[in-house]
ZAFI-20543 format. One record per atom (N, C-alpha, C): residue number from 1; atom name; x, y, z. Coordinates in Angstrom, 2 decimals. Each point is the difference from the previous one (the first is absolute). Example, Ala and Ser with C-alpha at 12.3 -4.5 7.8 and 13.67 -1.06 7.14 Angstrom:
# residues 2
{rec 1; "N"; {13.19; -5.69; 7.80}}
{rec 1; "CA"; {-0.89; 1.19; 0.00}}
{rec 1; "C"; {0.90; 1.20; 0.00}}
{rec 2; "N"; {-0.35; 1.05; -0.72}}
{rec 2; "CA"; {0.82; 1.19; 0.06}}
{rec 2; "C"; {-0.77; 1.09; 0.73}}
***
This chain:
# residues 126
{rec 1; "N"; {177.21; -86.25; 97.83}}
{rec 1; "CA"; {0.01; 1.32; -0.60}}
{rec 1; "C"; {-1.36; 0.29; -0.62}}
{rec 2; "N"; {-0.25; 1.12; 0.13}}
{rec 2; "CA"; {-1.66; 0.44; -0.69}}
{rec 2; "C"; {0.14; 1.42; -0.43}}
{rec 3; "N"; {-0.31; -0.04; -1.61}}
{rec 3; "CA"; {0.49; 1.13; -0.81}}
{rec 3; "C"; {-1.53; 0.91; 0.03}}
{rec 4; "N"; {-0.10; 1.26; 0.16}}
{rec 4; "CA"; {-1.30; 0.52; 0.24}}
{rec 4; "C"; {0.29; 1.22; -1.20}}
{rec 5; "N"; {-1.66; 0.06; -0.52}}
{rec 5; "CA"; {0.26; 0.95; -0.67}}
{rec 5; "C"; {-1.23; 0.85; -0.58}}
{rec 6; "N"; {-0.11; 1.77; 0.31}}
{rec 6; "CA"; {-1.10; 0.77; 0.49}}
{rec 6; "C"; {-0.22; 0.27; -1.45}}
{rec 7; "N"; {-1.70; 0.53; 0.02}}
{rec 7; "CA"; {-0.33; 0.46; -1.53}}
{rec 7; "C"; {-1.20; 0.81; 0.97}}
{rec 8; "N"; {-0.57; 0.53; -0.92}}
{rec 8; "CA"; {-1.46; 1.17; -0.06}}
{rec 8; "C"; {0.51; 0.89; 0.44}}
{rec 9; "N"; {0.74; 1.06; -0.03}}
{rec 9; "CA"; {0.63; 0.74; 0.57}}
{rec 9; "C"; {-0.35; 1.53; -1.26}}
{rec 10; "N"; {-0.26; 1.13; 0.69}}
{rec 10; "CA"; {-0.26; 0.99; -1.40}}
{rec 10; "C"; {0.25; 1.16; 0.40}}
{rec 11; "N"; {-0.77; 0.99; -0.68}}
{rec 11; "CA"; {-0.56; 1.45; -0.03}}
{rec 11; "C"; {-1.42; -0.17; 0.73}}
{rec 12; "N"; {-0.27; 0.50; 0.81}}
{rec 12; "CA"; {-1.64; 0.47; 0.35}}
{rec 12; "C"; {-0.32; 0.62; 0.55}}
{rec 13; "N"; {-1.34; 0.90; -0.17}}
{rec 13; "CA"; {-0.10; 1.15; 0.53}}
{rec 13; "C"; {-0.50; -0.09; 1.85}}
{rec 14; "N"; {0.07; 1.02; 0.39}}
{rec 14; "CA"; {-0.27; -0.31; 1.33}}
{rec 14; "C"; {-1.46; -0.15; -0.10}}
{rec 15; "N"; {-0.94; -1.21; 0.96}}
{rec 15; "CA"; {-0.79; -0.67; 0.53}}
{rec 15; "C"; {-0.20; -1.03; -0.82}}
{rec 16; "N"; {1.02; -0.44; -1.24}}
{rec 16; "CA"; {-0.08; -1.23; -1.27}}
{rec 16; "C"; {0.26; -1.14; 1.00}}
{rec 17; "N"; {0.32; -1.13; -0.97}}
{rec 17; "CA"; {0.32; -1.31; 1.28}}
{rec 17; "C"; {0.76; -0.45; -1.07}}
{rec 18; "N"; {0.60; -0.83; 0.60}}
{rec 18; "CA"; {1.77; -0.66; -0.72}}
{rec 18; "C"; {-0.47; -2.16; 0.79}}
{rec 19; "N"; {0.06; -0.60; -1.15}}
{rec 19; "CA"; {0.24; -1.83; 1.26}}
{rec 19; "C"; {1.56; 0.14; -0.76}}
{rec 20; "N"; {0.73; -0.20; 1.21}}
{rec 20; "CA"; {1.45; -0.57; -0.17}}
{rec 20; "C"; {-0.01; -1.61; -0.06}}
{rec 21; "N"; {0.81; -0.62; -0.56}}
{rec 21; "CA"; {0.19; -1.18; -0.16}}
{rec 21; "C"; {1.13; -0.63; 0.36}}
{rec 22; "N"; {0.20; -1.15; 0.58}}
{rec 22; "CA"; {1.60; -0.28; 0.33}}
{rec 22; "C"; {0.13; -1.50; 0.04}}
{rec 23; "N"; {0.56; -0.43; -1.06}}
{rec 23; "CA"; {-0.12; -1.57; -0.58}}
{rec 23; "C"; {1.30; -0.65; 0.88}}
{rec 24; "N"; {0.05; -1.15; 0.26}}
{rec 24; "CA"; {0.65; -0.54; 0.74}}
{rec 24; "C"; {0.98; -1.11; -0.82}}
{rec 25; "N"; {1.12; -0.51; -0.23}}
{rec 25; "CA"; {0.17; -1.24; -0.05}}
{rec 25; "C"; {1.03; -0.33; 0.17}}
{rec 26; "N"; {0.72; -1.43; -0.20}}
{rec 26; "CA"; {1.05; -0.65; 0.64}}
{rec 26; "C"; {-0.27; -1.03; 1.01}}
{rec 27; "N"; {-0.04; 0.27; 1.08}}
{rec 27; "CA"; {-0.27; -1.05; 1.25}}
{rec 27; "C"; {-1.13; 0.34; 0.22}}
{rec 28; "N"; {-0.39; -0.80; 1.12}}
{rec 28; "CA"; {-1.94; 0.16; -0.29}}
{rec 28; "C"; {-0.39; 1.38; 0.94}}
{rec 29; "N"; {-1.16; 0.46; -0.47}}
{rec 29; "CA"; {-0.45; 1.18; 0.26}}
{rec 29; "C"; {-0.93; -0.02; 1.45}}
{rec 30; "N"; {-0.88; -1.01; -0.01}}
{rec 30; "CA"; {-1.09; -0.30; 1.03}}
{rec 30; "C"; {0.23; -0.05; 0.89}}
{rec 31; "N"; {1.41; -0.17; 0.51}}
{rec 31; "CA"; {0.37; 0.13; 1.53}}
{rec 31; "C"; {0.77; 1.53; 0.14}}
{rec 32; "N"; {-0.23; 0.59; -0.54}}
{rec 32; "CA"; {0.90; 1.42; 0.26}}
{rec 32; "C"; {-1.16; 0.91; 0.35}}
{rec 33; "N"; {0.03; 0.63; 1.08}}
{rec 33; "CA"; {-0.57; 1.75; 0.11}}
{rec 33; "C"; {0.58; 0.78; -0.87}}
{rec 34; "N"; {-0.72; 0.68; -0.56}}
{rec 34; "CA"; {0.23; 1.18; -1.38}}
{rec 34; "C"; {-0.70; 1.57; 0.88}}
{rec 35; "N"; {1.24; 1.16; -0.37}}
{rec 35; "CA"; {-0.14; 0.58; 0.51}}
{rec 35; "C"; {0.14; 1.52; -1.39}}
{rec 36; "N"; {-0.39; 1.05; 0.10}}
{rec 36; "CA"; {-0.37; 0.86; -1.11}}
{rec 36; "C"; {0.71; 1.67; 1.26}}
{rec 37; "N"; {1.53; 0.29; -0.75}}
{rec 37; "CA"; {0.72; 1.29; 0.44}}
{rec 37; "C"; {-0.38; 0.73; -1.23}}
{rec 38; "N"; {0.29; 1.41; 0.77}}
{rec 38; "CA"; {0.09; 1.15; -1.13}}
{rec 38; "C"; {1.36; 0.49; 0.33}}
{rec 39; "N"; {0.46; 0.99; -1.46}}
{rec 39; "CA"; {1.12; 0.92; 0.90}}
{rec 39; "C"; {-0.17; 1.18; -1.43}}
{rec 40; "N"; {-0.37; 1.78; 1.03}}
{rec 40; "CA"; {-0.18; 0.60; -0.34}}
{rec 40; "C"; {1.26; 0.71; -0.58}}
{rec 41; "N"; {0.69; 0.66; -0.98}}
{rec 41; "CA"; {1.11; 0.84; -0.11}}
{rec 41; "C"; {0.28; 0.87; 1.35}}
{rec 42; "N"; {1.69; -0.19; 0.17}}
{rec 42; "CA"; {0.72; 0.21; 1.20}}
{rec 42; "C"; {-0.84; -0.57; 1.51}}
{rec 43; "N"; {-0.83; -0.99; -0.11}}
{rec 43; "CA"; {-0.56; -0.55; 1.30}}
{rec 43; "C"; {0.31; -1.72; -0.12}}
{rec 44; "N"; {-0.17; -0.15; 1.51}}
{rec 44; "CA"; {0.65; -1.57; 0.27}}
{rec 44; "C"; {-1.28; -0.62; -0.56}}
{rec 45; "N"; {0.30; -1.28; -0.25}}
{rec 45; "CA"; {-0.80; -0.85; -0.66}}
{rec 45; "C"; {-0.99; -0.40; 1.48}}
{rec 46; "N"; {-1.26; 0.10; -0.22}}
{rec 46; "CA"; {-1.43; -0.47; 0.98}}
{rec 46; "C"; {-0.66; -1.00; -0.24}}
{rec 47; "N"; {-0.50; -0.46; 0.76}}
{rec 47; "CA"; {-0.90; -1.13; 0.53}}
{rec 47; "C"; {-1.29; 0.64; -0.85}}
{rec 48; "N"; {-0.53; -1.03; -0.75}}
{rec 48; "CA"; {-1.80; 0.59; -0.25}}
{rec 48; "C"; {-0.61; -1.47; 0.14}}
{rec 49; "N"; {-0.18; -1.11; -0.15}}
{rec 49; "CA"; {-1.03; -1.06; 0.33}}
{rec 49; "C"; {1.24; -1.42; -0.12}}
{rec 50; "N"; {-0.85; -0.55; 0.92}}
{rec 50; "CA"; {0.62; -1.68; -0.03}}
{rec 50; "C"; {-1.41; -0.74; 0.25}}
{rec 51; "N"; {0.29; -1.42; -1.03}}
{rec 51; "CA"; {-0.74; -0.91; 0.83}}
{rec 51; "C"; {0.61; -1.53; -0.25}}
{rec 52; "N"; {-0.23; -0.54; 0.97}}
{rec 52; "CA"; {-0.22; -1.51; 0.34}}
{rec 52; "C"; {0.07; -0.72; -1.09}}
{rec 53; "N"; {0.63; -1.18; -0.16}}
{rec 53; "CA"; {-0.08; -1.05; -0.83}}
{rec 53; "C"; {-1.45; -0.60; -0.75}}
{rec 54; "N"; {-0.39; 0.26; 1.66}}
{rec 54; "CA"; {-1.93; -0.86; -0.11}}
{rec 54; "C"; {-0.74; 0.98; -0.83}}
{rec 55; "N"; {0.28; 1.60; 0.11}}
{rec 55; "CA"; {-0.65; 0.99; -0.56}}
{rec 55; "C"; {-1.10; 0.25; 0.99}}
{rec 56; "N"; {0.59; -0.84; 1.44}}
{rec 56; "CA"; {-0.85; -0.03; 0.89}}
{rec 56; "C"; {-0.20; 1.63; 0.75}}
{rec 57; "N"; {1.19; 0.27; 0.12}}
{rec 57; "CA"; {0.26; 1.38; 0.53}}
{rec 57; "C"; {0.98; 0.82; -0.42}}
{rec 58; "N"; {-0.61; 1.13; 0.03}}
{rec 58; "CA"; {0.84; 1.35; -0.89}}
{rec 58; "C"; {0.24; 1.18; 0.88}}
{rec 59; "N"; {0.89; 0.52; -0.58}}
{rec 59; "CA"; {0.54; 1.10; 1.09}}
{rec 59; "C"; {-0.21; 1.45; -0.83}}
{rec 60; "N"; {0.15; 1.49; 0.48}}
{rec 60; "CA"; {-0.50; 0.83; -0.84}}
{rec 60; "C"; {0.96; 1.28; 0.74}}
{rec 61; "N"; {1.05; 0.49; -0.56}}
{rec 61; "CA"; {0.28; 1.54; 0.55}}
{rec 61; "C"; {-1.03; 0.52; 0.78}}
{rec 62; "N"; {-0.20; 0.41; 0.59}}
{rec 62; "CA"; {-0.96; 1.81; 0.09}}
{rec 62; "C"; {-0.70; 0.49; -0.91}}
{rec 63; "N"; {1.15; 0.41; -0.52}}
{rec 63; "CA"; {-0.58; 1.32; -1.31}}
{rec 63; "C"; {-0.83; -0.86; -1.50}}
{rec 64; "N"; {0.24; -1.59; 0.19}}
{rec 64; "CA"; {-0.35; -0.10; -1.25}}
{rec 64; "C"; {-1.65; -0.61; 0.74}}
{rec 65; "N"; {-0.30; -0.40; 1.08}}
{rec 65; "CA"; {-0.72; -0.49; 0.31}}
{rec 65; "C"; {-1.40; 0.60; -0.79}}
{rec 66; "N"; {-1.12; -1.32; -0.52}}
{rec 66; "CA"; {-1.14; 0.93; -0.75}}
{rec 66; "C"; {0.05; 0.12; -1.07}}
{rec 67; "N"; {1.33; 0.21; -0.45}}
{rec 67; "CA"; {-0.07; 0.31; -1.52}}
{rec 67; "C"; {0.87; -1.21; -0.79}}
{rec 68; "N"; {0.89; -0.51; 0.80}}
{rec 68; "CA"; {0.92; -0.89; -0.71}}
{rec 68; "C"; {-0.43; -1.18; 0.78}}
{rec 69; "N"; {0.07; -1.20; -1.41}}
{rec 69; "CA"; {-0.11; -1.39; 0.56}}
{rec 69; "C"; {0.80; -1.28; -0.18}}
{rec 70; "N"; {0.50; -0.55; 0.32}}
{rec 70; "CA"; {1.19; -1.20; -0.15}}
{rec 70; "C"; {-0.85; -1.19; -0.53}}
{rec 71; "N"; {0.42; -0.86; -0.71}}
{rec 71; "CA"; {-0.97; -1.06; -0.02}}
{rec 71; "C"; {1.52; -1.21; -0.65}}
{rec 72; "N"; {-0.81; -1.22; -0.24}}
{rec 72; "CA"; {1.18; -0.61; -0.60}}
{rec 72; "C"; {-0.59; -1.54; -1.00}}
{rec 73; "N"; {-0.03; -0.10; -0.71}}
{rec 73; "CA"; {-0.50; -1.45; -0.63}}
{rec 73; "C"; {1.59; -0.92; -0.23}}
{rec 74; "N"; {0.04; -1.51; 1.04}}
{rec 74; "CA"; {0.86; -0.44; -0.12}}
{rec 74; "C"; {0.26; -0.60; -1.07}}
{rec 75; "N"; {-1.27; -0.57; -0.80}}
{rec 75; "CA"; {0.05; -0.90; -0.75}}
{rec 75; "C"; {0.68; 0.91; -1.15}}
{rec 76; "N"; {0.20; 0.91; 0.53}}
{rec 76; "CA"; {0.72; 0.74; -1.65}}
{rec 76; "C"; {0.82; 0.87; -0.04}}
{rec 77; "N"; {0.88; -0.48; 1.73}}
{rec 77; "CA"; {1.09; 0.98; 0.54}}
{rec 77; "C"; {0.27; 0.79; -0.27}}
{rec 78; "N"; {-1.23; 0.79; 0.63}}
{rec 78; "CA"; {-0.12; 1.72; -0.89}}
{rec 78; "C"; {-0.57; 0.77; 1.51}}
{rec 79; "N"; {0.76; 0.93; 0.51}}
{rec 79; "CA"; {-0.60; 1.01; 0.78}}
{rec 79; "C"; {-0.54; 1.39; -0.49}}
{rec 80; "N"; {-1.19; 0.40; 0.86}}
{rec 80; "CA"; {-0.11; 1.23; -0.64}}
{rec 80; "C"; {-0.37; 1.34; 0.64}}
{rec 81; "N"; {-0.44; 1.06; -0.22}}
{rec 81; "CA"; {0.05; 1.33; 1.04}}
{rec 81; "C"; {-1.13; 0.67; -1.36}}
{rec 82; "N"; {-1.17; -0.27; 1.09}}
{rec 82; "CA"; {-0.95; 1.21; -0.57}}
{rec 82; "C"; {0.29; 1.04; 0.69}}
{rec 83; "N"; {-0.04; 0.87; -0.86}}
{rec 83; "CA"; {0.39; 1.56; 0.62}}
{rec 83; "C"; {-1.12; 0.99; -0.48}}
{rec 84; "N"; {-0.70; 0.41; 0.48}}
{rec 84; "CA"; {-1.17; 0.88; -0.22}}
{rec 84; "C"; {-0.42; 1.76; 0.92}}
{rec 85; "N"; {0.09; 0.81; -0.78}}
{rec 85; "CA"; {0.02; 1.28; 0.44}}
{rec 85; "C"; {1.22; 0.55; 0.34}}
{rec 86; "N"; {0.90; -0.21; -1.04}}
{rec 86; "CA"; {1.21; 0.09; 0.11}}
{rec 86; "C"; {0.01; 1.55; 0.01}}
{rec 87; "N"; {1.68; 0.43; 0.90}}
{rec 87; "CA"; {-0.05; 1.33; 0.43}}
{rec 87; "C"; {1.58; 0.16; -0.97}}
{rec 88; "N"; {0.16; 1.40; -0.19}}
{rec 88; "CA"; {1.72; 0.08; -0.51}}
{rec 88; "C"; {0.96; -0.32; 1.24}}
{rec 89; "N"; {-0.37; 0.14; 0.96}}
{rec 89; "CA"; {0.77; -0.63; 1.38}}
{rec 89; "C"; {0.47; -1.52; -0.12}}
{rec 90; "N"; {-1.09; -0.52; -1.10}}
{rec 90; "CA"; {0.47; -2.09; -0.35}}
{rec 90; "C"; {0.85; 0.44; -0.72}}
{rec 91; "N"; {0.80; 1.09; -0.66}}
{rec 91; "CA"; {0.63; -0.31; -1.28}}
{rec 91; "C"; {1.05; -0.50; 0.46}}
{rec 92; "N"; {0.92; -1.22; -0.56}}
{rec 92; "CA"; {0.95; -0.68; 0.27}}
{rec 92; "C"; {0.54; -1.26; -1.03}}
{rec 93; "N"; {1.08; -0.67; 0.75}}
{rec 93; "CA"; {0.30; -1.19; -1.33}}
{rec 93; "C"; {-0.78; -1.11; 1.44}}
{rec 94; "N"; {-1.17; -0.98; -0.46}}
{rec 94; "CA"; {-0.16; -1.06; 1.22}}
{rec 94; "C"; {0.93; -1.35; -0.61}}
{rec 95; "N"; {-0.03; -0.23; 1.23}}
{rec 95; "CA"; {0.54; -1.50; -0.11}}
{rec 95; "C"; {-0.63; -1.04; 0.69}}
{rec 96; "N"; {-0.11; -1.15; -0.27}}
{rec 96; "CA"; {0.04; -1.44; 0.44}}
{rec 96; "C"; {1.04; -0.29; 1.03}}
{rec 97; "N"; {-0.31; -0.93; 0.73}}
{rec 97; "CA"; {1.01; -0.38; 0.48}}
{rec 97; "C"; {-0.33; -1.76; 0.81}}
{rec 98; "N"; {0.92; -0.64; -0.10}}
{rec 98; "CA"; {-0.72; -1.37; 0.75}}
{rec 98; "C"; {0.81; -0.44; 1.20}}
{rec 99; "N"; {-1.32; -0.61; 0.98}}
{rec 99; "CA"; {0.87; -0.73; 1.76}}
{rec 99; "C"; {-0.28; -1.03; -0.35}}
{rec 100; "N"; {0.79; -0.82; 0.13}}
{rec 100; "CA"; {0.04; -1.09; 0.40}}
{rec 100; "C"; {-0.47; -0.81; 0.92}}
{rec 101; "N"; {0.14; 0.74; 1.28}}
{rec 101; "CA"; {0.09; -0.67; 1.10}}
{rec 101; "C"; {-1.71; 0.40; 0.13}}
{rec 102; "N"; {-0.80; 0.96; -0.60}}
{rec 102; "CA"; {-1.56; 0.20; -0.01}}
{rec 102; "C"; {-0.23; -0.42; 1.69}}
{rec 103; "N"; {1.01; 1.21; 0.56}}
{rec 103; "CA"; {-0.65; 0.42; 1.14}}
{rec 103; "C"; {-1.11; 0.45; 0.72}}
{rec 104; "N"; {-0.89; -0.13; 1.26}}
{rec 104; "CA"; {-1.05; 0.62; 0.12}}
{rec 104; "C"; {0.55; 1.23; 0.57}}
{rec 105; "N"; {-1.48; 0.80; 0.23}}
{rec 105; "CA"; {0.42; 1.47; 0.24}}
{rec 105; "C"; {0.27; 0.84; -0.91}}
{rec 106; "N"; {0.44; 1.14; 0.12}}
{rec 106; "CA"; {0.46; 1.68; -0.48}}
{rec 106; "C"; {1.73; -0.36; -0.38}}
{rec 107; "N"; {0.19; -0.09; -0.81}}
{rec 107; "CA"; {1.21; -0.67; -1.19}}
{rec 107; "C"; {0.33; 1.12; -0.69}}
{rec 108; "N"; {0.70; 1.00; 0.39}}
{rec 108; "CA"; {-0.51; 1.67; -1.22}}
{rec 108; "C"; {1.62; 0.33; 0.06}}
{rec 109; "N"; {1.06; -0.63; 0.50}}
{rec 109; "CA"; {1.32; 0.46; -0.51}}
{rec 109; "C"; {0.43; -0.65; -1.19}}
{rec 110; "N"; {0.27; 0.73; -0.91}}
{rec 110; "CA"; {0.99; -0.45; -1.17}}
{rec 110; "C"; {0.97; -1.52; -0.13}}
{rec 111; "N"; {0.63; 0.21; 1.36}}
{rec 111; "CA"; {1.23; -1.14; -0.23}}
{rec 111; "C"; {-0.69; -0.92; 0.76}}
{rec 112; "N"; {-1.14; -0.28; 0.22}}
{rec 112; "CA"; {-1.14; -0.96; 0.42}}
{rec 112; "C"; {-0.23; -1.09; -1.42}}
{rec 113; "N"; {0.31; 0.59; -1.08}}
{rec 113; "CA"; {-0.02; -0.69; -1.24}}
{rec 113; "C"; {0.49; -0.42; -0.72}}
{rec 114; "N"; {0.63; -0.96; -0.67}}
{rec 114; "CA"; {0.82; -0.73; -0.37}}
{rec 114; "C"; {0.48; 0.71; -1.55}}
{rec 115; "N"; {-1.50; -0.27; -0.43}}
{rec 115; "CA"; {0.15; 0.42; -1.51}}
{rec 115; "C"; {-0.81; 0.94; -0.73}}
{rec 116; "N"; {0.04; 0.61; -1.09}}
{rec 116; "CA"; {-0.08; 1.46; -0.33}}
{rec 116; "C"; {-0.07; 0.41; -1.35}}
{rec 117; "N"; {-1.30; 0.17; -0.32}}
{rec 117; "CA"; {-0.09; 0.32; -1.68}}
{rec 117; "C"; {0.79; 1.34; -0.60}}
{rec 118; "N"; {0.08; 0.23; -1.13}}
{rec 118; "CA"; {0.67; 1.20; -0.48}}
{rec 118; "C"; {-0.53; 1.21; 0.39}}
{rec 119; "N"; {-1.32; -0.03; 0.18}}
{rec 119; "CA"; {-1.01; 1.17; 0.23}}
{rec 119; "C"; {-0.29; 0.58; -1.46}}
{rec 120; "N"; {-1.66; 0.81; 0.59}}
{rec 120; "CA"; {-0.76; 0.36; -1.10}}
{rec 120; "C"; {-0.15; 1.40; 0.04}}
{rec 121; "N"; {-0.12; 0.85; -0.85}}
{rec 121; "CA"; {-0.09; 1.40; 0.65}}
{rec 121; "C"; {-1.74; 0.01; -0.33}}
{rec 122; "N"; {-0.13; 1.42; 1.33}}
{rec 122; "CA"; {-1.58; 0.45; -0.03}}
{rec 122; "C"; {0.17; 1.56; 0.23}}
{rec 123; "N"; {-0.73; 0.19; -1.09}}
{rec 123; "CA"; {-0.02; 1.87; 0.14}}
{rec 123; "C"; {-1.39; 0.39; -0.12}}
{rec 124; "N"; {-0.04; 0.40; 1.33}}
{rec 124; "CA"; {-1.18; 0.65; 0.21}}
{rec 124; "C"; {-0.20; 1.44; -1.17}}
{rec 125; "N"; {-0.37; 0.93; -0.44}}
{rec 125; "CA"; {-0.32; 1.38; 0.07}}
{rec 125; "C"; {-1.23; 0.63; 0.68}}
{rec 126; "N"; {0.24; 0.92; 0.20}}
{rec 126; "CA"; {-0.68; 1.38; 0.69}}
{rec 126; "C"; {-1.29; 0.31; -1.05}}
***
């Protein structure tokens, strides 16, 4: 079991930048792909970045590509999501989420993931 749990989450104005944070613990962290959803009011929860155990390779939506970045320090089972030039279109609650199985490839469905922080909210304004 691995209890996850999101912080940096705020108010900011549009083109501000937000680092989300998403601490890991319980069973060990270093072998899991960590993956970073949003879900906007009345919309299904989305895919925005995954990466790799190694931190070898990272994956990126579309839309966040450029502006948002995944990164992860194991030694302190902590994932994170720079988010920079944020639009009111990011506004949402994000979440964490962890694989296990730290598949290769494009990993971007939901029930691809085992486990699942509370989520953080991010509000863009105009």
């Amino acid at each position: 079991q691995v209890q996850l749990v999101e912080s940096g989450g705020g108010l900011v104005q549009a083109g501000g930048s937000l680092r989300l944070s998403c601490a890991a613990s319980g069973r060990t962290f270093s072998g899991y792909a960590m993956g970073w959803f949003r879900q906007a009011p009345g919309k299904d929860r989305e895919f925005v970045a995954r990466i790799r155990w190694n931190g070898g390779s990272t994956y990126n939506a579309d839309f966040v590509k450029g502006r948002f970045t995944i990164s992860r320090d194991n030694a302190k089972n902590t994932v994170y999501l720079q988010m920079n030039s944020l639009k009111p279109e990011d506004t949402g609650v994000y979440y964490c989420a962890a694989d296990p199985w730290d598949s290769a490839g494009w990993v971007s469905r939901a029930d691809e993931y085992d486990y699942w922080g509370q989520g953080t909210q991010v509000t863009v304004s105009s």
